[in-house]
C-alpha positions in Angstrom: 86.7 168.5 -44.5 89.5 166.6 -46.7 89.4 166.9 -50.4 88.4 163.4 -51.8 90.8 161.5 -53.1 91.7 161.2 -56.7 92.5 158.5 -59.2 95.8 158.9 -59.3 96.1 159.2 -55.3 94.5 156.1 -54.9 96.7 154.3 -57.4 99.1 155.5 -55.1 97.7 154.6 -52.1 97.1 150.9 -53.4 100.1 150.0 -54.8 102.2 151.1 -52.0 99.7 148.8 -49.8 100.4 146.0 -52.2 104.5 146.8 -51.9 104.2 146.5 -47.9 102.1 143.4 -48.1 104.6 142.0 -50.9 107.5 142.7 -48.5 105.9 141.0 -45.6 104.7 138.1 -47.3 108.2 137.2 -48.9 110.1 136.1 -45.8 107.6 134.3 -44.7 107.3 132.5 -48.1 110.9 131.8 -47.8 110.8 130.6 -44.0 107.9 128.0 -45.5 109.9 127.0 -48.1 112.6 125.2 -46.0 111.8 121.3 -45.8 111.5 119.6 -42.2 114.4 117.7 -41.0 117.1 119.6 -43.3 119.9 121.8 -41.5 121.2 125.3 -43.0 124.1 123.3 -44.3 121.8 120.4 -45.9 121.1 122.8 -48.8 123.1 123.5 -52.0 124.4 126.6 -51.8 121.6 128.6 -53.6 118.9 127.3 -51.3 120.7 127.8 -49.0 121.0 131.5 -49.3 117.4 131.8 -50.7 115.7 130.0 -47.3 118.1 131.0 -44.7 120.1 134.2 -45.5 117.3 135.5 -48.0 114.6 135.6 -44.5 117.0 138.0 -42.6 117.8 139.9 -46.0 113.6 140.2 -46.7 113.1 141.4 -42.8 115.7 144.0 -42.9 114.1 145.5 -46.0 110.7 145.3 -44.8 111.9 147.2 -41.3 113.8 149.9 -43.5 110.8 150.2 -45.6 108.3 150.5 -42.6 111.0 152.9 -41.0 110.9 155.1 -44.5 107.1 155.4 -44.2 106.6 155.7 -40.7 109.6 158.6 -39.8 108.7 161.5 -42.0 112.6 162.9 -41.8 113.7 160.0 -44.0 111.3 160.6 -46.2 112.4 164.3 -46.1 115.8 163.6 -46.5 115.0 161.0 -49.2 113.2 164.0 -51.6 116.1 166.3 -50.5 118.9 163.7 -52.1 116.5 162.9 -55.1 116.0 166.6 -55.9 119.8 166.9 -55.9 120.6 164.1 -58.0 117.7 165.7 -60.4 119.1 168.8 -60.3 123.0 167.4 -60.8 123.3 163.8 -62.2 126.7 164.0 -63.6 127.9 165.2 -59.9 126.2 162.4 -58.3 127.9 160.0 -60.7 130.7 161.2 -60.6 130.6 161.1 -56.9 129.3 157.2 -57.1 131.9 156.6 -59.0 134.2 157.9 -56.4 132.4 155.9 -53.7 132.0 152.6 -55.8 136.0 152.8 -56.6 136.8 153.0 -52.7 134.5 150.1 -51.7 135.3 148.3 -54.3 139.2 148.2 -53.7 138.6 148.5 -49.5 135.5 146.3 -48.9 135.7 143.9 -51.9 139.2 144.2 -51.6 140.0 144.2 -55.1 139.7 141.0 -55.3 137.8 138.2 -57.5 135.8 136.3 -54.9 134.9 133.9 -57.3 135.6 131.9 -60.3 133.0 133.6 -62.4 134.7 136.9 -61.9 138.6 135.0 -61.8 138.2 134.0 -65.6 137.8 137.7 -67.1 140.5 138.8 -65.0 143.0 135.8 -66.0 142.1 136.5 -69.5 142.2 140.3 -69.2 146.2 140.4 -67.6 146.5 137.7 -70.7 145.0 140.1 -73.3 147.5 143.1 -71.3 150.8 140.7 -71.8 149.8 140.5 -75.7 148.6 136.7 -75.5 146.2 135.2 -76.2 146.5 131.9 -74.0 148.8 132.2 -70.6 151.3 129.3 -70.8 151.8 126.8 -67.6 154.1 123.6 -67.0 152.5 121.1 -68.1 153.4 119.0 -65.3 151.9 121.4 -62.9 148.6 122.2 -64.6 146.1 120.3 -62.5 147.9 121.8 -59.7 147.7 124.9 -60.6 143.7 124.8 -62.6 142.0 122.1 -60.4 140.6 119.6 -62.7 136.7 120.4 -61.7 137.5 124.0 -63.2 138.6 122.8 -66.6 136.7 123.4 -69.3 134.0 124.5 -67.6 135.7 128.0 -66.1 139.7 127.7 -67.7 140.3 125.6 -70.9 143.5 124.1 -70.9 145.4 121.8 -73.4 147.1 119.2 -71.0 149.8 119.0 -73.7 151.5 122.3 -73.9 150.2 123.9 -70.9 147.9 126.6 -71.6 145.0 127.9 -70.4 142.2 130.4 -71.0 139.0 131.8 -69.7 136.0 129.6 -71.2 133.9 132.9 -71.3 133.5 135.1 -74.3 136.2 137.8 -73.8 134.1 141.2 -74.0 134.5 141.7 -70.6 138.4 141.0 -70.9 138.3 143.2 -73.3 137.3 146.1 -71.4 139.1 145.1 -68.4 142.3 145.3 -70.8 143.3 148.6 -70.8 142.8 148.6 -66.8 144.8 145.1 -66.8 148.1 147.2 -67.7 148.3 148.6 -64.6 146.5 146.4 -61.7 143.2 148.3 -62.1 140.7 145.8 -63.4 138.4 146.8 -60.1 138.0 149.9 -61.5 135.5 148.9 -64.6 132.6 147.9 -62.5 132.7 151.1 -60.3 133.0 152.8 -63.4 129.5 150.9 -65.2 127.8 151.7 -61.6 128.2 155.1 -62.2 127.3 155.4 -65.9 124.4 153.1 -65.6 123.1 155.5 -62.5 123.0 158.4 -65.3 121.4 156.1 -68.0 118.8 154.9 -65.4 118.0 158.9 -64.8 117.9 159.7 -68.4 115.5 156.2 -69.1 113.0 157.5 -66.0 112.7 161.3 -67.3 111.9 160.2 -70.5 109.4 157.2 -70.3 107.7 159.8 -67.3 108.6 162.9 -68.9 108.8 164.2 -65.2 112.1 165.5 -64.4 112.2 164.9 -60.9 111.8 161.0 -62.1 115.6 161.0 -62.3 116.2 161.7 -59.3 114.5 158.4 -57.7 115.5 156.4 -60.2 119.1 156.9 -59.9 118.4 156.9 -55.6 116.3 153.6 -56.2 119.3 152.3 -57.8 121.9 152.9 -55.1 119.8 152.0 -52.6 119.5 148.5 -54.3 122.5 146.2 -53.4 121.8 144.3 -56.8 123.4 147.0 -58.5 125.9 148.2 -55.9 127.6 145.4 -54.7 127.0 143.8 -58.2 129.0 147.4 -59.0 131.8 146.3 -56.3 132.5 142.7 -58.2 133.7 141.6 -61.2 130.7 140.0 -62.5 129.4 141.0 -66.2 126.4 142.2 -64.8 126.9 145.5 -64.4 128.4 146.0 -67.9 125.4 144.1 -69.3 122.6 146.5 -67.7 124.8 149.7 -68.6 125.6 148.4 -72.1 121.9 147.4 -72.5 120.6 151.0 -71.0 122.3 152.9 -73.3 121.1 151.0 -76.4 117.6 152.0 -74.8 
């Protein structure tokens, strides 16, 4: 006869029954959301990702978490790469870092995609030249910053040419010393992989379970917030590593 359950088993048992009804329900929220007689291309962009892309995004997760519960060597080799990462956390984020770098410059191509991540990397190569504004003809200005980007992405003074990123320049900053020899696509690699090791730290000591690292730092790469986020050059990754290690 089975041992009865205890408390903290079926805490267990009921939230991972609330996190497979969760993951189930949100496509299907999503699918409802879209409004009859609007196309995929009726949307702004945002909606459109949220009711279209975000339905074949919430499926895949559900299947991959159905697949995790259902085959037990996932779930084997799951423990096996937590234990390890418990067991060596600098290695694994060293070795993120490694993996991060290469995607980064091979997948994401090294390459801001968009404007948000253009502006700290103008302003960055700026900051690397020793200026503090980059100077263009005059004549050619709108040509070269299209008039819906300025002031709102790159100021510009129509006068004598220059521009600048509109943002505050701490990620600039840090991009700087990278800026001085074509390797701004290195800093968000380089956040990912501190921030794995922060996250770690954070989950041992709010668990005081040592094996919480482990998972935390596997939860974390297996989240494409934080690892494509990692591949970009968006401030979010500096933010969430900056912010961890205040914690």
């Amino acid at each position: 006869m089975a041992a009865p359950a205890t408390p903290a088993i079926r805490q267990s048992r009921g939230l991972l029954a609330l996190t497979v009804a969760l993951a189930a329900l949100a496509p299907v929220a999503l699918w409802l959301g879209r409004l009859p007689g609007l196309g995929t291309h009726d949307y702004l962009i945002y909606y459109r990702l949220l009711f279209y892309n975000d339905v074949a995004n919430g499926l895949a997760m559900l299947a991959a978490l159905l697949a995790a519960l259902l085959i037990p060597g996932l779930r084997r080799t799951a423990t096996r790469l937590a234990d390890a990462l418990s067991r060596h956390p600098v290695a694994g984020s060293m070795l993120a870092f490694v993996g991060l770098a290469l995607f980064a410059r091979i997948v994401y191509q090294g390459f801001p995609l968009a404007t948000d991540e253009y502006a700290p990397v103008l302003q960055a190569r700026i900051f690397a030249n020793g200026e503090l504004a980059i100077r263009y003809p005059p004549a050619l200005l709108d040509r070269i910053v299209p008039r819906s980007f300025q002031g709102w992405f790159i100021l510009v003074n129509p006068t004598t040419g220059q521009a600048a990123s509109a943002y505050w320049p701490g990620l600039a900053l840090l991009m700087t010393p990278l800026a001085l020899f074509g390797g701004e696509w290195l800093l968000n690699p380089l956040f990912g992989a501190l921030g794995l090791w922060l996250l770690g730290d954070l989950a041992v000591q709010a668990s005081r379970q040592p094996q919480a690292r482990g998972w935390a730092m596997l939860a974390a790469l297996a989240s494409p917030q934080y690892t494509v986020n990692a591949l970009s050059y968006y401030a979010m990754p500096g933010l969430l590593t900056l912010n961890l290690l205040f914690l």
